[in-house]
N, C-alpha and C positions, 0 to 999 in steps of 0.2 A: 842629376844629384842622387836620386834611386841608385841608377847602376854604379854610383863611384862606393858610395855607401854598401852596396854590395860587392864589391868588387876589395873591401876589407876587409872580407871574412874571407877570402880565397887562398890565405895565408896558410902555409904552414900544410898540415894533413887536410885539412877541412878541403882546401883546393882538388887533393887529389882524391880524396873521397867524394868529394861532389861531381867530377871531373868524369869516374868510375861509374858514378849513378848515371848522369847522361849519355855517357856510351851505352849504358845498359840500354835507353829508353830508344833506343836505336841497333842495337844489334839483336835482344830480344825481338822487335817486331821482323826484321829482316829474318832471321831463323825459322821462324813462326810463318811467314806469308811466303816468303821467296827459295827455300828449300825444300826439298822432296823428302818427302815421310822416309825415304829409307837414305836419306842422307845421318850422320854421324853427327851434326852438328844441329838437327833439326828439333826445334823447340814443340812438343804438339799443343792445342789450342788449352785443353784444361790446366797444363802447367802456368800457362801464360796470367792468366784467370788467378790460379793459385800463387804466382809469385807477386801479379800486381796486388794481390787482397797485404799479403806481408811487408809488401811497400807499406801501405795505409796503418799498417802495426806499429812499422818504423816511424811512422811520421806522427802515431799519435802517441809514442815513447819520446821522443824528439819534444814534441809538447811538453809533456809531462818533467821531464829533464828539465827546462828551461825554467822552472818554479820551485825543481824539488833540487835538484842540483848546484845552482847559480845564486837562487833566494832562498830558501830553507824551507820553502812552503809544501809540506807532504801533504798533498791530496790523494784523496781516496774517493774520488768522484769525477776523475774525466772519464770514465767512460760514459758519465750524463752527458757531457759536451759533444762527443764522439757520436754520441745517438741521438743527441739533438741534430746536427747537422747530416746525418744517414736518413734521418725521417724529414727533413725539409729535402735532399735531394727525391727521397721514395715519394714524395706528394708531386714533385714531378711528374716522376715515371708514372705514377697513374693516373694524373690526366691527359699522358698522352694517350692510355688506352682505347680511350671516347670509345664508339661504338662497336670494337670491338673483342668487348667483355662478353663474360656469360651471360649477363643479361640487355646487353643492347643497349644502353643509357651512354647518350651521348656528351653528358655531366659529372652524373655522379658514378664513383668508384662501385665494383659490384657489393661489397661489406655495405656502403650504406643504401643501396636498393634492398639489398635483402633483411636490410635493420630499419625498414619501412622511412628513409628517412626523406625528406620530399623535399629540399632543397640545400644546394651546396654552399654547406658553413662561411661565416665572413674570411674565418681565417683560411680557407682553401685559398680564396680570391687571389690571384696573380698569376698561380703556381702553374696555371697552362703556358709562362712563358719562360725559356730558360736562363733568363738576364737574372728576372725576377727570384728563381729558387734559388742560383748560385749566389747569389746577394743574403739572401735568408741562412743559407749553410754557414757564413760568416756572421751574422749578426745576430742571430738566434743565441748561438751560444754563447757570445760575444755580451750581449744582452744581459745573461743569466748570468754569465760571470760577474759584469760588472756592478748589480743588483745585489750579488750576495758577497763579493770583495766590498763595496763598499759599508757594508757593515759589518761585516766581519774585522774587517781591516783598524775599522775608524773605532772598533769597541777593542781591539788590540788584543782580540782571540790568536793565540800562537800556539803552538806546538800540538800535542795529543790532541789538545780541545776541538782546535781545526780539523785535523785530520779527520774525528768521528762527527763532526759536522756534515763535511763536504761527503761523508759516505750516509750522512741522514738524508741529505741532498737527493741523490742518486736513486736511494731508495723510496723515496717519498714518488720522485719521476716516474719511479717502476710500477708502484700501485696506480698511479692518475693515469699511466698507458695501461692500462689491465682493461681499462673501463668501457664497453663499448660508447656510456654516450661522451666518450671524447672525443671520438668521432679520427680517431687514425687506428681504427682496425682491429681493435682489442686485444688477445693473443695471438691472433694471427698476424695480427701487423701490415705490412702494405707489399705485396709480391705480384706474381704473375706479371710482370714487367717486359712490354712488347718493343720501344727503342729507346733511341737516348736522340736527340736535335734528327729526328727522321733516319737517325740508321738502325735497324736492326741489333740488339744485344745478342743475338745468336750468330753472331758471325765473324769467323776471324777475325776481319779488319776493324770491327770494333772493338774485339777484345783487347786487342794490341792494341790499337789508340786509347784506350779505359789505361794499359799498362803505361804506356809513352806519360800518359800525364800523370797518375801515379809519381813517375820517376822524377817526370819535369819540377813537380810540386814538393817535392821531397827534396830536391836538388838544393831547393830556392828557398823553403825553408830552412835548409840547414846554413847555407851563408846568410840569413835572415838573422839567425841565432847568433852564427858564426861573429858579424858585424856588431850586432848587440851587444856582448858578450868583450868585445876589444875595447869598444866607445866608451866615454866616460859612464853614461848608464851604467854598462856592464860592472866596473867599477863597483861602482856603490850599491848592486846587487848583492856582488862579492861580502862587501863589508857587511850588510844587511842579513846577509849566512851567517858570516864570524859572530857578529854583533852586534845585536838590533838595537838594544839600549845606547851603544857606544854611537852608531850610527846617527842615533835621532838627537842625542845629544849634539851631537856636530853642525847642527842644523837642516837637515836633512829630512823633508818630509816622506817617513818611511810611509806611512799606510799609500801617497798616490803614487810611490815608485812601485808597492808591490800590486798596487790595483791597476797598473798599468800591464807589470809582465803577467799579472793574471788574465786580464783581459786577451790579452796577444796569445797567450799560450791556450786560451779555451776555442780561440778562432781558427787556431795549428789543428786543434783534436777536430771540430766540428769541420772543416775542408777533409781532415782525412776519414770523417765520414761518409761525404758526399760523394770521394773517389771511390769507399768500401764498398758501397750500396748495389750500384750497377755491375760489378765485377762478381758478386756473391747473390745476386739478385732477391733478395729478401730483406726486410726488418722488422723487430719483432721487441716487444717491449722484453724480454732475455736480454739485449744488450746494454740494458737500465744497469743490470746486474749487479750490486757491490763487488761479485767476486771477480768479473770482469774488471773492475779496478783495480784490482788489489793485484789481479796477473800483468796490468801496465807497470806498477810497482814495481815485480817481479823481475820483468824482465829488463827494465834499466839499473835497478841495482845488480842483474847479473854482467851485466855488458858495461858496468862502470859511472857511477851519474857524475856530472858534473864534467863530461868529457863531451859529449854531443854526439862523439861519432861512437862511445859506447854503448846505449841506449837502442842506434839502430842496430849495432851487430847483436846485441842483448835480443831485441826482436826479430829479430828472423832467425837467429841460430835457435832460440828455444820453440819456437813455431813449427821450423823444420823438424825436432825431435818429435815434436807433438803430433804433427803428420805422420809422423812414421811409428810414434808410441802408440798412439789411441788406435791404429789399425792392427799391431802386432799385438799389444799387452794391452788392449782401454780399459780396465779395470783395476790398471797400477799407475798409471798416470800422475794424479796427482800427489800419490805417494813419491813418483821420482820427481813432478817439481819441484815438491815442500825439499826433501834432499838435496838438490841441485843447491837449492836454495840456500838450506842452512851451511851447505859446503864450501859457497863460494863465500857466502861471508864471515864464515871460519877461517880460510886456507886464501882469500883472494880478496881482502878488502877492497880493494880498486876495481873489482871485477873481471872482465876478459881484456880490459883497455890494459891492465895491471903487468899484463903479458906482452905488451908490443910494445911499453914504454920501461925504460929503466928508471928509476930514481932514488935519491938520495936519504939517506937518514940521518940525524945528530953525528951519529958516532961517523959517517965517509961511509959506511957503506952503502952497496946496492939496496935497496929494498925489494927488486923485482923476486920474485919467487923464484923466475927461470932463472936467475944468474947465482943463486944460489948452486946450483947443479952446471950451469953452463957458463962458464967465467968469461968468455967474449963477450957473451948478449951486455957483460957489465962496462964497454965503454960507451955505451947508448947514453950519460948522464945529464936529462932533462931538467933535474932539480924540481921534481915533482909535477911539472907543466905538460899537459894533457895535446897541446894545441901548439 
């Protein structure tokens, strides 16, 4: 029933962009392991590292989409969810280091021997098995969603009010992780990270299996989306965008429709923590960050919301600049995102999606930008539909 369920979101683009991720999660690790460093098509190990961390970008815009997009719900706080589930995977990785740490403790992490603390918190408990953390990556945030959707929801807080909510949210997280006796590491956060299920993070073949599930996770979320988004749910999401009064009027219990794709969408950002964590091997209360929210934001409205598959090209095409800005020019950076920014949503409402679909307006014309200049691109006529 899963797979047919899945297998309805394969429709259309979705199919071949999901299609395109799984080859990836497969021809990346083969270039990476089984080509010769002076082969032309050889992938080397930190690219590998650097592309799977842009998957987990992708998939925590893909979240984000699926609330801001589909339901109207702008948040400005997954990247709490995002770092909630990167610090339940890092509570992992460091109890696998047991013995050895710098100090030899075959329990506690080195931060709490050296913050004198003499026995391993309740909440650590489990997290030496990895059934245990991967379950927590999902429910933690999944948790906190559902705790603050449901009053939020049920007191019928919408619009602006929400949004600087869920970034008080965020920011409240960032000061309670500051603190050493909260006992995950304080500024420094949880690093130095020696395997993941007994293999080694410092080795090819891990790194490519960290990428492979990246991609697999990514894949599966997006027909995840993809599926929701067709069902009648998706439907009533729809409506719930256009029209929440109209919605609830219809009989339609909006607050457990939208506390549901909250909840689902906070467990999308916390899995693409979990994937972030081991690939980039640090976590650090920085990713509490408001403004790290606000660049999730960013980059689904440049890549197109409400499209699913604009969101991940949003993510990784602005990632990729960044890579390459903050090492040529990093102290103009943010100056070319805010630009990027304000230009796309000057000159590209629809965003980068806005450019590979044609659609229609009132008057019969294209509204794509390119077909203004390019008058073939104008027999593409989708009638606004992304998918």
């Amino acid at each position: 029933m899963i797979s047919r369920f899945l297998f309805k979101g394969l429709q259309g683009k979705i199919g071949w962009v999901a299609g395109a991720i799984l080859l990836l999660s497969v021809l990346v690790p083969f270039c990476n392991l089984m080509l010769p460093e002076s082969h032309l098509l050889y992938v080397p190990d930190y690219a590998v590292s650097l592309f799977g961390k842009y998957l987990t970008y992708a998939l925590l815009a893909l979240a984000l989409d699926l609330v801001w997009g589909y339901c109207g719900i702008l948040s400005l706080g997954h990247g709490a969810f995002f770092a909630l589930g990167g610090y339940a995977m890092g509570m992992y990785l460091m109890r696998q280091i047991g013995p050895r740490g710098v100090y030899g403790d075959p329990i506690l992490p080195d931060f709490m021997v050296f913050l004198n603390w003499s026995e391993l918190p309740w909440y650590w408990w489990g997290f030496d098995q990895f059934w245990f953390a991967a379950l927590m990556t999902l429910l933690v945030p999944g948790a906190l969603a559902f705790v603050f959707g449901w009053f939020a929801f049920r007191s019928r807080v919408t619009g602006v009010y929400l949004s600087i909510i869920t970034q008080a949210l965020t920011f409240a997280l960032l000061l309670a992780f500051f603190r050493n006796d909260m006992g995950f590491g304080g500024n420094n956060g949880l690093t130095d990270f020696k395997d993941i299920l007994g293999y080694s993070l410092q080795t090819g073949t891990t790194r490519a299996g960290l990428f492979a599930a990246s991609a697999i996770a990514l894949a599966v979320c997006l027909m995840l989306s993809s599926a929701l988004i067709r069902s009648r749910l998706g439907k009533v999401l729809i409506a719930i965008r256009e029209s929440e009064s109209r919605a609830r009027f219809l009989g339609y219990r909006v607050e457990h429709v939208k506390l549901f794709v909250f909840v689902l969408s906070a467990m999308m950002a916390g899995l693409a923590g979990a994937l972030y964590v081991p690939q980039v091997g640090i976590i650090n209360p920085g990713e509490f960050a408001p403004a790290n929210s606000i660049e999730v934001v960013i980059w689904t409205a440049i890549g197109g919301r409400g499209t699913l598959i604009g969101p991940l090209l949003g993510a990784i095409s602005v990632n990729l600049g960044k890579s390459w800005f903050t090492a040529a020019l990093p102290d103009y950076w943010l100056f070319a995102l805010g630009a990027l920014f304000v230009a796309v949503t000057l000159f590209l409402p629809r965003g980068l999606m806005g450019l590979f679909s044609g659609y229609s307006t009132k008057s019969g014309k294209s509204g794509n930008p390119l077909t203004r200049w390019l008058p073939f691109l104008a027999s593409d006529r989708t009638g606004g539909k992304d998918q």
